[in-house]
Wavefront OBJ file of the C-alpha trace (Angstrom):
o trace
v 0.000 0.000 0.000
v 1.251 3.366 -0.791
v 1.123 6.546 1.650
v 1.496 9.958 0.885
v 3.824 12.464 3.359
v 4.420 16.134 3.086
v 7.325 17.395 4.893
v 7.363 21.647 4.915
v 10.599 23.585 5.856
v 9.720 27.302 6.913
v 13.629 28.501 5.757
v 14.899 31.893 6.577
v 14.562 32.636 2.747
v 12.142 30.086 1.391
v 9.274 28.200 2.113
v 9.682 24.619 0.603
v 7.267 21.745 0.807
v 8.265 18.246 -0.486
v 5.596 14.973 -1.066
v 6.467 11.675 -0.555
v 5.086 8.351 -1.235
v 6.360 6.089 1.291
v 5.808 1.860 -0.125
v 5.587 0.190 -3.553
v 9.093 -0.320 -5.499
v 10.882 2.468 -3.674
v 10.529 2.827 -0.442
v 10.505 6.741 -0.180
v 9.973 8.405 -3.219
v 9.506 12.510 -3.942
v 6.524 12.852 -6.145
v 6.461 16.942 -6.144
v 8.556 20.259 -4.532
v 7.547 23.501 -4.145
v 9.249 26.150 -3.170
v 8.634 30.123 -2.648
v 11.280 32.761 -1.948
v 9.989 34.665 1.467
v 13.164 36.210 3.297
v 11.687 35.501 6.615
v 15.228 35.920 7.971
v 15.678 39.432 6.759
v 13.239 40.852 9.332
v 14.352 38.249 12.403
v 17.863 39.299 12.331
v 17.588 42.342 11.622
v 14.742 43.771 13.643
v 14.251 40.422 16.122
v 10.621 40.040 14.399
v 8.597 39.407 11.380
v 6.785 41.849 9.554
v 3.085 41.961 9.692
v 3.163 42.016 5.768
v 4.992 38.800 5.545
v 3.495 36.874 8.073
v 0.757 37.333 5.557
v 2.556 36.202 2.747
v 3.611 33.645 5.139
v 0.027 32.686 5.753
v -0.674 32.573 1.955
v 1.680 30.249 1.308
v 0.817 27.693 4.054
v -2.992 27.847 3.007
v -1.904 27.079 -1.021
v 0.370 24.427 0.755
v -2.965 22.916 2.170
v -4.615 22.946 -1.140
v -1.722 21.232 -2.010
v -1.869 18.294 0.351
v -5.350 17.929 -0.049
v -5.147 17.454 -3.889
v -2.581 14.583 -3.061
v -4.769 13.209 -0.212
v -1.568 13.485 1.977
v -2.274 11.291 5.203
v 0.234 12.677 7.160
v 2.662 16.065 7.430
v 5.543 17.629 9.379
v 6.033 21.611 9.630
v 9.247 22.993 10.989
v 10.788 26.532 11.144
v 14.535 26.915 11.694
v 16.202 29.878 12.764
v 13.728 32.649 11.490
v 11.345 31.609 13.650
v 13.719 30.281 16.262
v 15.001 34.164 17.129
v 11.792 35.920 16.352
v 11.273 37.536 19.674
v 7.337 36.595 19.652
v 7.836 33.006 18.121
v 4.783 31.277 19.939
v 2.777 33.895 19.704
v 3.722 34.293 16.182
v 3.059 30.189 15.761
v -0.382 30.437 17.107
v -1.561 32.699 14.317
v -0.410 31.112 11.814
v -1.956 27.862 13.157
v -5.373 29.535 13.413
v -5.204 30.911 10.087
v -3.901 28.238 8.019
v -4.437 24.701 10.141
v -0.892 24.282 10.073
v 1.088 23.519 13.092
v 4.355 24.211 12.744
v 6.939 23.461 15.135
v 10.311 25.178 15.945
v 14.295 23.158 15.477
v 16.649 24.138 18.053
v 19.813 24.214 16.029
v 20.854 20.500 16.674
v 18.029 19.557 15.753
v 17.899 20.914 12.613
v 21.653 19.839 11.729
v 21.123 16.570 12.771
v 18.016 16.546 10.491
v 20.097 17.799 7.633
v 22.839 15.725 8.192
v 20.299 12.251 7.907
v 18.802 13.730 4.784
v 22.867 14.327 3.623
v 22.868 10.019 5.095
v 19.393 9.199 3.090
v 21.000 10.444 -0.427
v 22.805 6.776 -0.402
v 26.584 6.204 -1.628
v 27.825 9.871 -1.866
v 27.707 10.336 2.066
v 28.827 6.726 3.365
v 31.885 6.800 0.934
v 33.159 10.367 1.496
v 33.317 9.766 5.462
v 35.372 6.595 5.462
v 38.440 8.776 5.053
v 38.236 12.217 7.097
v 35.567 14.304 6.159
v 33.513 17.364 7.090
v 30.006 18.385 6.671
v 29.702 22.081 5.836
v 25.658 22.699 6.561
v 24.735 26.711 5.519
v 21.723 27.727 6.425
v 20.149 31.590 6.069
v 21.441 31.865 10.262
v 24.293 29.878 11.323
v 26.566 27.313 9.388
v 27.142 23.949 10.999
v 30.865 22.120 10.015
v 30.745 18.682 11.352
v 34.153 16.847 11.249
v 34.561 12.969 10.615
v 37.108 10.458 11.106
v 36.806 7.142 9.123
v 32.792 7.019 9.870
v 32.800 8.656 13.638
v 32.049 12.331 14.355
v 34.898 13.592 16.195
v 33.279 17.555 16.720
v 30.488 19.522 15.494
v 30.912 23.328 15.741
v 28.015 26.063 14.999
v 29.159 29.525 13.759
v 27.252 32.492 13.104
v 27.699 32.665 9.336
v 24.505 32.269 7.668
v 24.616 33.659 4.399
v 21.290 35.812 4.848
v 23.031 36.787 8.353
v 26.112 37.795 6.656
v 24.247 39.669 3.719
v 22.403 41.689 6.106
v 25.062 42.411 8.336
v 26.952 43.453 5.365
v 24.486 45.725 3.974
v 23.798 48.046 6.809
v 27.225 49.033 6.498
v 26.095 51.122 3.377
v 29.484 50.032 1.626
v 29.070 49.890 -2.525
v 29.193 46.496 -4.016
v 32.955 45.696 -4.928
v 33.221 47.056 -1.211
v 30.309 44.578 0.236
v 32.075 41.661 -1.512
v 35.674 42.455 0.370
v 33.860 42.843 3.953
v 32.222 39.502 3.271
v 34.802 37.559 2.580
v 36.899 39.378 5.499
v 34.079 38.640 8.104
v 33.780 34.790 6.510
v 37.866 34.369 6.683
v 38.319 36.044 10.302
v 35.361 33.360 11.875
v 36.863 30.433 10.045
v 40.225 31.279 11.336
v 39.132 31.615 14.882
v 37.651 27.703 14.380
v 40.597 26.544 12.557
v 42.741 27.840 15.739
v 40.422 25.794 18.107
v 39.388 22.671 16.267
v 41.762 21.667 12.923
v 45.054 19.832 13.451
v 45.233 18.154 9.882
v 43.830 18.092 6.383
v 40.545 17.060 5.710
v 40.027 15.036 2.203
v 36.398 15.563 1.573
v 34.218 18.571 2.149
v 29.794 17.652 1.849
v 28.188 20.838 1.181
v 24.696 21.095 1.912
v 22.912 24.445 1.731
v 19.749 26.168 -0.408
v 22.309 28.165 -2.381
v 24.943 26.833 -4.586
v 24.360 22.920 -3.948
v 22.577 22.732 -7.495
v 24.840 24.402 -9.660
v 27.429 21.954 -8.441
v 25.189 19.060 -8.751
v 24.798 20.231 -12.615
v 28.251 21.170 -13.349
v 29.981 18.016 -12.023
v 30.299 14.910 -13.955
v 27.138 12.757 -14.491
v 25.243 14.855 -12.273
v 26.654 12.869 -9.265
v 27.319 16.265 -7.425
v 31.259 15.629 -7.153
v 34.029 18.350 -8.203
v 37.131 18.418 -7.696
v 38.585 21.760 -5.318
v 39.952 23.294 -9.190
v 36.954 22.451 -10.476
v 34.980 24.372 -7.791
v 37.135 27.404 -7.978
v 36.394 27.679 -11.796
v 32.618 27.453 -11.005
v 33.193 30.117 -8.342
v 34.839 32.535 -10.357
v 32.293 32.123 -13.096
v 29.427 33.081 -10.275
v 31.578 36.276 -9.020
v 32.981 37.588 -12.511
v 29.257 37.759 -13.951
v 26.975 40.271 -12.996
v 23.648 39.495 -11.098
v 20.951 39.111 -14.064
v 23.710 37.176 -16.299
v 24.345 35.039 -13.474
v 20.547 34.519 -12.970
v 19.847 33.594 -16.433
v 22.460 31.618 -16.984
v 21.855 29.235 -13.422
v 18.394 29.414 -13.626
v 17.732 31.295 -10.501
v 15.769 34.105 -9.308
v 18.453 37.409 -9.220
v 17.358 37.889 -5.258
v 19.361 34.375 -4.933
v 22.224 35.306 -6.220
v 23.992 37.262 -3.938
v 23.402 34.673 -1.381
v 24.801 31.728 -3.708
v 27.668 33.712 -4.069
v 28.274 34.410 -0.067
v 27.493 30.243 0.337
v 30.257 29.660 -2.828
v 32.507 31.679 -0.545
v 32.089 29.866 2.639
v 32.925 26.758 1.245
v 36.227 28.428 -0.547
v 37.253 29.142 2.596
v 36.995 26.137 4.845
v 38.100 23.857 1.804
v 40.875 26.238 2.110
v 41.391 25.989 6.191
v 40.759 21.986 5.561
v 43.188 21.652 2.573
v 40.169 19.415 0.758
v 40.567 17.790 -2.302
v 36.649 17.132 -2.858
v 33.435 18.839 -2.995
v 30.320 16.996 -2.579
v 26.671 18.513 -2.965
v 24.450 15.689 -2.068
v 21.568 17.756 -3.611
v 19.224 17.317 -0.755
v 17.245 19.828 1.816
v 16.059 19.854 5.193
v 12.776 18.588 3.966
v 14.429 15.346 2.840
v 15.621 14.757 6.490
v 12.358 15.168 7.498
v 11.152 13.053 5.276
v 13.541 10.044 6.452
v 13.324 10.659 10.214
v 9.190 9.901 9.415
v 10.175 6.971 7.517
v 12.619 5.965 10.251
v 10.051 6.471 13.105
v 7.357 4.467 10.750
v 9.744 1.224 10.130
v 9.442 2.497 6.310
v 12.422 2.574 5.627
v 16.078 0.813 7.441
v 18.582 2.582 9.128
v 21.894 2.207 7.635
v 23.940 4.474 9.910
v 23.980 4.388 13.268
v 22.817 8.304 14.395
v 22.630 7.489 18.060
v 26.765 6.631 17.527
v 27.082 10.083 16.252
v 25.497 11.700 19.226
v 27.725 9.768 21.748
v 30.794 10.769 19.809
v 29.718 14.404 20.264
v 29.055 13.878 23.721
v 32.849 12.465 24.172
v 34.409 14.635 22.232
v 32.753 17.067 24.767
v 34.020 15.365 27.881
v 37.820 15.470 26.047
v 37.109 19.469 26.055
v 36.952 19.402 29.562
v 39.999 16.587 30.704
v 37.170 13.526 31.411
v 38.263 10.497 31.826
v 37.299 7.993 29.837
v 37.505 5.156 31.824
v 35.651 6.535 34.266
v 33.069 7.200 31.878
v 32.498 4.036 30.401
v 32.688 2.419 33.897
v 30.057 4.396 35.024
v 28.342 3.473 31.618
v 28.525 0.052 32.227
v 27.224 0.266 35.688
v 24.339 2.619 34.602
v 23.568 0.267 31.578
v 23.175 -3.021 33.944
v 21.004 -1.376 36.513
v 18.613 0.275 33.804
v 18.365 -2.925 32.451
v 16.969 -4.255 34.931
v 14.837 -1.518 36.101
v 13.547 -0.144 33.075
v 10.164 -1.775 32.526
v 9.060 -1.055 36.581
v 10.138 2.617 35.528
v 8.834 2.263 32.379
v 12.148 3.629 30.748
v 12.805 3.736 27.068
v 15.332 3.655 24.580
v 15.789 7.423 24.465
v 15.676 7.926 28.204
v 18.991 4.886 27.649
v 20.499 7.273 25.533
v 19.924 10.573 27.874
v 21.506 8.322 30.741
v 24.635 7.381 28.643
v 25.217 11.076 27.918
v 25.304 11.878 31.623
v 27.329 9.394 32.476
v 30.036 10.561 29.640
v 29.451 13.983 30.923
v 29.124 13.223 34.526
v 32.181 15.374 36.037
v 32.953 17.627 32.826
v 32.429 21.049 35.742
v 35.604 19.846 36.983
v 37.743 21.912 34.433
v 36.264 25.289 35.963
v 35.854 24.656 39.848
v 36.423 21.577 42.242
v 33.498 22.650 43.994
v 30.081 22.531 42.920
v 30.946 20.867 40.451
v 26.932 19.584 39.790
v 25.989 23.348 38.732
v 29.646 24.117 36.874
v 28.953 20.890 34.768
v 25.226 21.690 34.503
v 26.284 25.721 33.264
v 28.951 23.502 30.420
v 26.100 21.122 29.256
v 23.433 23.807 28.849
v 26.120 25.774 26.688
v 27.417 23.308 24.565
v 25.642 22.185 21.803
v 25.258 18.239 21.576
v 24.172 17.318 18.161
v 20.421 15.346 17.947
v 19.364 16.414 20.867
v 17.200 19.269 21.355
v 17.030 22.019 24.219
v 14.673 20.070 26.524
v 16.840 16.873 25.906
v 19.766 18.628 26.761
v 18.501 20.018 29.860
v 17.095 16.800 30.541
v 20.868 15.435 30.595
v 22.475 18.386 32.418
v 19.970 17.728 35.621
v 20.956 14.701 35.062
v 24.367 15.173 35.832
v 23.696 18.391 38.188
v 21.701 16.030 40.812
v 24.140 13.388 40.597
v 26.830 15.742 42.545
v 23.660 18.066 44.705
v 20.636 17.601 46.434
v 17.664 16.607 43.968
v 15.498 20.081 43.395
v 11.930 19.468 43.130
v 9.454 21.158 41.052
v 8.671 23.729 42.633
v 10.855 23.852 45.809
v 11.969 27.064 44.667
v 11.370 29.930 42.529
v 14.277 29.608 40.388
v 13.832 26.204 39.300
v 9.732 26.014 38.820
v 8.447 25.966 35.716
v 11.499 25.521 33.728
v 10.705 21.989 32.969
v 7.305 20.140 32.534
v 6.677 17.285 35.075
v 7.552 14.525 32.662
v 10.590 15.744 32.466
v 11.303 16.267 35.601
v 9.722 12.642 36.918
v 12.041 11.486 34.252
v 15.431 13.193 35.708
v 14.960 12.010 38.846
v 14.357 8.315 37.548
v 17.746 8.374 35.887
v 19.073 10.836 38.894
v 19.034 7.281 40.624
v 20.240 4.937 38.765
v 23.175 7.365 38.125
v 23.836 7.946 41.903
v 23.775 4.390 42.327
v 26.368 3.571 39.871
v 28.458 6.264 40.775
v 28.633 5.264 44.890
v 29.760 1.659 43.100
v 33.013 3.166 41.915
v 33.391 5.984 44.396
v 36.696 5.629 44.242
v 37.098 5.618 40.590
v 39.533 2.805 40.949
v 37.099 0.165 38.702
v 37.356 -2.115 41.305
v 34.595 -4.356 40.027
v 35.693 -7.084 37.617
v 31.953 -7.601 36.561
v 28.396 -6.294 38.060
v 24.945 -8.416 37.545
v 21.929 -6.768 38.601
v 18.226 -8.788 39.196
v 15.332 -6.919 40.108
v 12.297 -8.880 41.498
v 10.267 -5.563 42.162
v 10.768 -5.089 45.588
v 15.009 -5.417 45.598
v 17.487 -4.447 43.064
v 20.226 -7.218 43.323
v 24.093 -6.111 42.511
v 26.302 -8.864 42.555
v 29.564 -7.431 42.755
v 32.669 -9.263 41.896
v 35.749 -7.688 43.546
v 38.719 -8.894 44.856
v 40.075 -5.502 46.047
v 38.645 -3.987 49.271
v 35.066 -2.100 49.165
v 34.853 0.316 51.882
v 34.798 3.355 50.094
v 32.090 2.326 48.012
v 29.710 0.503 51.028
v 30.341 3.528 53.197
v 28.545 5.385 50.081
v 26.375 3.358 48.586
v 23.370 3.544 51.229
v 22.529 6.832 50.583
v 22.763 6.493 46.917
v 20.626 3.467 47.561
v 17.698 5.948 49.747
v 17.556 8.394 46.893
v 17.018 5.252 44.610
v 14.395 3.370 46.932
v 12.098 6.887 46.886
v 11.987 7.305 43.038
v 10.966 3.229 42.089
v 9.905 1.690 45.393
v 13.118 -0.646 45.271
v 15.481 -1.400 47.613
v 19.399 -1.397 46.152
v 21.499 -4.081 47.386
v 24.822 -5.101 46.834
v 25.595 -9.089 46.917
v 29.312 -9.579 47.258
v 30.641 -12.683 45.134
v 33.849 -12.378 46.233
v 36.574 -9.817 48.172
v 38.417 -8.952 51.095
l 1 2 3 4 5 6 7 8 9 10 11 12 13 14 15 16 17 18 19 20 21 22 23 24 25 26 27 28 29 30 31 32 33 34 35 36 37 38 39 40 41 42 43 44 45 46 47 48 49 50 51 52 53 54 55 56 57 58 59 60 61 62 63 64 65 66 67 68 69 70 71 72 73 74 75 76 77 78 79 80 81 82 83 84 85 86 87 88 89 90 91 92 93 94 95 96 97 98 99 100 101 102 103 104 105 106 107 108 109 110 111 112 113 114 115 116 117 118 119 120 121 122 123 124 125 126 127 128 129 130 131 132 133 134 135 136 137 138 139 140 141 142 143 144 145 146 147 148 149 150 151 152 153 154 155 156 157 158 159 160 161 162 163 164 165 166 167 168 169 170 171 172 173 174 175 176 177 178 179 180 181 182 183 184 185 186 187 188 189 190 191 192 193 194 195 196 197 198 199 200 201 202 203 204 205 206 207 208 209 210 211 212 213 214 215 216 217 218 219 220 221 222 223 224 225 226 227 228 229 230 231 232 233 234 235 236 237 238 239 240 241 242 243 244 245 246 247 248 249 250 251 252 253 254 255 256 257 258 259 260 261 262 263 264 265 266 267 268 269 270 271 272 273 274 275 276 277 278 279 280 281 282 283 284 285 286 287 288 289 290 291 292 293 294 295 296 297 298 299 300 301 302 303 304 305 306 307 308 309 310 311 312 313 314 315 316 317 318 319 320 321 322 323 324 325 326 327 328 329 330 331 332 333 334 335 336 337 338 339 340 341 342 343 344 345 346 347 348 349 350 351 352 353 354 355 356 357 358 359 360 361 362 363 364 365 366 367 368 369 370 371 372 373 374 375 376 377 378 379 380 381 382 383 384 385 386 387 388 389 390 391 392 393 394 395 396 397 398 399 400 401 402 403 404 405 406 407 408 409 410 411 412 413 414 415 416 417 418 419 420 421 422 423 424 425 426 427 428 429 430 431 432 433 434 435 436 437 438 439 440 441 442 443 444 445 446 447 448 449 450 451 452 453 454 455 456 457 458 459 460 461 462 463 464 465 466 467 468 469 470 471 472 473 474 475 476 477 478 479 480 481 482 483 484 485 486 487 488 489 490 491 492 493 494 495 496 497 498 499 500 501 502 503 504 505 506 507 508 509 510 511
């Protein structure tokens, strides 16, 4: 049986709307695409809202996107605005009308979100992706905001970095300095060049072989001009492509792409970016995949659904970010995965009486990676220090809530559990899900952290059996336990309040 999807991305400068049909020969298969230039992002960044007149326009759009949908019979959709509607100082407000006037809901990416959405539509467009990162690689995501540069090393993400470069951003920036054109083209690529060199300071050791560009901009003119259409060129090949954009003017370059003129100075500032890093990286490759946010969307629904098979592991990804994190800030890593271990056994065993899931597994592996990263600042309080790191550092795939989620996490593992409401400060900040759901893997965390209070992995091996009223952990040690016995009972208190089960350690062997 074949379904019909519509996946809508409300861009900083267009409004695009992709249908699906999920089933039959292909699995997912785009049937239509339309898109409509709207420069939401010129109002957001440079007055912190959107115009009456184009939320209108806005609205008008959306409703012919209904009419759309309904001519396809699409059964199900997915409406997300990035970072237009992300900084617009009014955004729920602003979501509200737009939901009463056009029976769209549309929800709002945090930044991760919508990178890690991009980068599984960059994974859904098959050999290109899986090929280019099994030497090192880097993902160069432009949006109308922000750019996103995601590093790989043979198939792991080693960092993921977000800079304030959006091409729209950059434009407007640029343009309120009043300077003529040759004049706007110099400050551009003097504001791109003094960013990149800031992150190539911090982040880039070596040479990076393979640059994946994905962006609304100059994607498709590589995807035409390289060989077969497969979206490949070669760093001399992109240069010549580049100068052919910037030695044209603006109508000639229009006509001759195929591209509205308003799109051209932005192509050009995206053509730029990637120039640059290629240059920082020392690439030899370009790759345009040719796909949008919409496709992502598109294959997280299919994902979710069972439609289609994962072929990368995403979840990998996220840890990686998360330990390249901890590295940042001098973790240990044997600590870490310890801790994981010991985490992992007892949620195990306890997740269907706390009726755990998968993601809340993933949350809890985070935290433990992350568990004493507040150490680099202070010694002291180190739950809030690691909790203040967490909250600023961007962990790819996971979005604001999640990451808040993980930094309680790891704050309440170190302090005394806050409840909501106990105080001003902390009410309200979180729903009660979420908090019900911090203080279940609070627990289990406390609990495997009084087990190697001494962080000398003393433990050859831990089994855990819960029978609903006690939490067996049979401990094999030969070394001595004090430390961790002397501990362990008020880990085990905290634990016993949250699931009604008692913690007890079972010594196999020891002195």
């Amino acid at each position: 049986m074949v379904h019909t999807f519509a996946a809508i991305d409300v861009g900083s400068f267009e409004l695009t709307m992709k249908i699906f049909e999920y089933g039959g020969k292909k699995q997912m298969k785009e049937i239509d695409c339309l898109v409509t230039g709207l420069s939401l992002g010129a109002d957001t960044y440079a007055m912190g809202k959107i115009s009456n007149e184009k939320v209108d326009e806005l609205c008008k759009v959306l409703n012919h996107f209904s009419d759309v949908m309904r001519s396809y019979k699409v059964e199900d959709y997915r409406a997300y605005g990035t970072s237009a509607i992300r900084e617009t100082e009014n955004s729920d407000i602003l979501l509200d009308l737009i939901e009463t006037r056009t029976g769209i809901h549309i929800e709002t990416l945090s930044n991760s979100e919508q990178r890690f959405l991009d980068y599984k539509s960059i994974a859904g467009a098959g050999d290109v992706f899986y090929n280019a990162i099994q030497d090192s690689a880097a993902i160069l995501d432009i949006g109308g905001g922000s750019i996103q540069i995601s590093l790989f090393d043979e198939d792991s993400l080693v960092s993921t970095q977000n800079l304030r470069l959006g091409v729209l951003r950059i434009r407007e920036r640029v343009e309120s300095l009043g300077a003529d054109p040759y004049r706007m083209r110099l400050l551009e690529e003097e504001l791109i060049e003094a960013q990149l060199y800031t992150y190539k300071k911090l982040f880039i050791s070596g040479s990076v072989k393979n640059l994946i560009v994905m962006d609304d901009y100059i994607s498709s003119c590589i995807v035409m001009r390289s060989p077969g259409g497969q979206g490949c060129l070669t760093i001399k090949e992109f240069d010549k492509l580049l100068e052919g954009v910037s030695s044209r003017g603006t109508y000639e370059t229009a006509r001759i792409l195929g591209v509205p003129e308003e799109k051209v100075p932005l192509l050009r500032i995206s053509g730029l970016l990637i120039k640059s890093l290629a240059g920082i990286l020392k690439s030899e490759m370009i790759y345009a995949p040719g796909v949008t946010l919409s496709d992502g969307i598109a294959y997280e629904f299919a994902e979710e659904k069972k439609i289609t098979k994962r072929e990368h592991d995403f979840e990998k990804d996220i840890i990686a970010c998360a330990q390249n994190i901890s590295r940042r800030y001098n973790g240990s890593r044997q600590r870490a995965e310890t801790l994981r271990q010991i985490a992992g056994t007892i949620f195990e065993s306890v997740k269907k009486a706390g009726g755990l899931t998968k993601r809340d597994k993933l949350y809890l592996d985070i935290a433990t990676i992350l568990h004493d990263c507040g150490k680099y600042i202070a010694m002291t309080e180190i739950g809030e220090r690691s909790y203040d790191i967490i909250m600023a550092t961007e962990i790819i795939g996971l979005s604001h809530r999640e990451r808040e989620i993980v930094a309680n996490i790891v704050r309440f593992n170190h302090s005394d559990f806050v409840y909501p409401g106990a105080y001003g400060e902390t009410a309200g900040l979180l729903d009660k899900n979420s908090y019900i759901k911090i203080a279940k893997l609070t627990a289990i965390l406390r609990v495997a952290n009084s087990l190697d209070r001494s962080h000398k992995q003393k433990m050859k091996e831990i089994k855990a059996a819960c029978d609903g009223k006690e939490l067996l952990l049979k401990v094999d040690t030969p070394q001595t336990f004090l430390l961790e016995e002397a501990f362990f009972p008020e880990a085990a208190e905290f634990f016993e309040e949250i699931y009604s089960i008692k913690p007890v350690i079972v010594r196999n062997s020891g002195k």
